[in-house]
N, C-alpha and C positions, 0 to 999 in steps of 0.2 A: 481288262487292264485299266476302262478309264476306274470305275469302281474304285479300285484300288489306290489311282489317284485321291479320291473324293474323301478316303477313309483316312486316309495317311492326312490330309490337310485338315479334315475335322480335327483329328488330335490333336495336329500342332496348334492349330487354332482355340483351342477349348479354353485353355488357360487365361487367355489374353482380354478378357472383358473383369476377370475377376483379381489381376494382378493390382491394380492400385486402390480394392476395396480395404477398410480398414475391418479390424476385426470388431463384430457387431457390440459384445461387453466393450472397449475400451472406446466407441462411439457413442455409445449412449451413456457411459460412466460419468454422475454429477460428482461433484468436487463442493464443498461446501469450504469456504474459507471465512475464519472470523477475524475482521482488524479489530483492535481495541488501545488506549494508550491517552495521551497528551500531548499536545503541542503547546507552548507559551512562547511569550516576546516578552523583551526586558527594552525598555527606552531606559536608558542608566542616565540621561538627565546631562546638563550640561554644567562647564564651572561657570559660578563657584559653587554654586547651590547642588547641583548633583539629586535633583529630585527623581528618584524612581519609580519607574510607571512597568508594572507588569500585567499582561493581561496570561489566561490560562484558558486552552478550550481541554475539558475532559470528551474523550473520542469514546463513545458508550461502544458495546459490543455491536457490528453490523456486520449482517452476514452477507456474501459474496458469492452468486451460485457460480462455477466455471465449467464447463463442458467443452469436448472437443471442436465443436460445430462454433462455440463461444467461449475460446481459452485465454480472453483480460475482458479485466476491469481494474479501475480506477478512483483514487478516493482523493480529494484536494479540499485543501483549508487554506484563508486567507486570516492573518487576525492583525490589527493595530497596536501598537501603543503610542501612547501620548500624540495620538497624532502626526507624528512624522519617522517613525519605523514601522515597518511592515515586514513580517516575515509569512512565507510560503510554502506547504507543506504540500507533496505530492506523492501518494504510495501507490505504484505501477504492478495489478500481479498479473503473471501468463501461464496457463498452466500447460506443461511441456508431455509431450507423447509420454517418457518413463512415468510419468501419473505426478510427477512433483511440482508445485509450482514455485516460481522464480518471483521473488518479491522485491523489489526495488524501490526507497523510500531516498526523497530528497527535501533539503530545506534550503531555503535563498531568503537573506536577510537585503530590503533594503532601507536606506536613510536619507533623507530630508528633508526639507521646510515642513512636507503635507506627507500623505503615507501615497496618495498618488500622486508617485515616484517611477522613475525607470534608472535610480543610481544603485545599481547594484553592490552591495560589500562585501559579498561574498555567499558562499554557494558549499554544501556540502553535502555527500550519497552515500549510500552503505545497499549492500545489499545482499538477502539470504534467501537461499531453495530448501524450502517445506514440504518435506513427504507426508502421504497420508498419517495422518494417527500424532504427529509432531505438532510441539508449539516452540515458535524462536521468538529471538527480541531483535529487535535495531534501537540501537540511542546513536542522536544525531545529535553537533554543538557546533553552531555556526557562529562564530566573534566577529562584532565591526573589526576590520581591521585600521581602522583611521586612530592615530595620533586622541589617545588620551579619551578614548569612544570606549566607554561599557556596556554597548548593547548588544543583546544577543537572540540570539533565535533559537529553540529545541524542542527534541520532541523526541518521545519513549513511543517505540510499536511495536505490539505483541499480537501475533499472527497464530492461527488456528486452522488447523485443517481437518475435514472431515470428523467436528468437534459433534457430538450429540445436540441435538436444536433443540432437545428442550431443556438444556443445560443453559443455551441459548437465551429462551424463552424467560425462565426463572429469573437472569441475570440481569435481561432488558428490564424485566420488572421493579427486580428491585431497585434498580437506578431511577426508574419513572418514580417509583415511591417516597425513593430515600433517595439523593441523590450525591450526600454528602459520604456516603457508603461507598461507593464508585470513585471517591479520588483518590489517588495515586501522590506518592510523596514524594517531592523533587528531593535529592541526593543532598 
């Protein structure tokens, strides 16, 4: 009878060490993500003169490994103009159990005397989920909103997933080459 006990409790028991294992392909499954794109700042200048000061970073292609074990990473750009605006570019991705990752991109403009500032003008996010084999975009347009202020802060990102790396490779290249090849047209 005890026997019998012992048999019956192995079974129920059996399951119970392997219930929260994940499946081994979708734990070792790498995720390769490409950011690429633009961010600029405009200091639109003050009256009467109105002199405008734009700076521009081109964001060359950078690859992103994500895995289960290590599903984000993150990409941040600071750039000035004229000295006393500052915009802030932040692109958040997390790659989620269905295999897709979740890309979250923000930009915060701020304004005054010096660019080390803490006067925020404003703030604005967009955000898109990239399945394997997909490429999306975010465009983001953050406006002073102060009285008679034309500065602005933007930026175009174009996200890749699971893109061949030596398509990669090629592209990085010819940006270190050429690098006038790699800019992108603002609208």
């Amino acid at each position: 009878m005890k026997l019998g006990h012992i048999i019956a409790a192995a079974t129920l028991l059996a399951p119970i060490p392997f219930a929260g294992m994940t499946n081994p392909a979708t734990a070792s499954s790498v995720h390769t993500v490409v950011v690429s794109g633009f961010f600029a700042v405009k200091d639109g200048g003050t009256f009467p003169s109105y002199n405008v000061t734009r700076v521009r970073f081109n964001i060359p292609p950078r690859t992103f490994t994500l895995t289960h074990s290590r599903p984000s990473d993150s990409l941040t750009r600071r750039l000035c103009a004229a000295d006393e605006t500052r915009g802030e570019l932040r692109v958040q991705m997390v790659l989620q159990p269905s295999q897709a990752v979740d890309v979250l991109a923000e930009v915060k403009l701020y304004e005054e005397t010096t660019c080390e500032n803490h006067d925020l003008e404003g703030k604005n996010w967009d955000s898109i989920r990239v399945t394997p084999g997909q490429t999306k975009q975010i465009y983001l347009m953050q406006v002073n909103g102060e009285y008679d202020s034309r500065d602005n802060a933007e930026a175009h990102i174009i996200v890749h997933q699971n893109i061949n790396s030596k398509l990669v490779e090629q592209y990085q290249k010819i940006c270190a080459d050429n690098p006038e090849a790699c800019k992108m047209k603002i609208g």
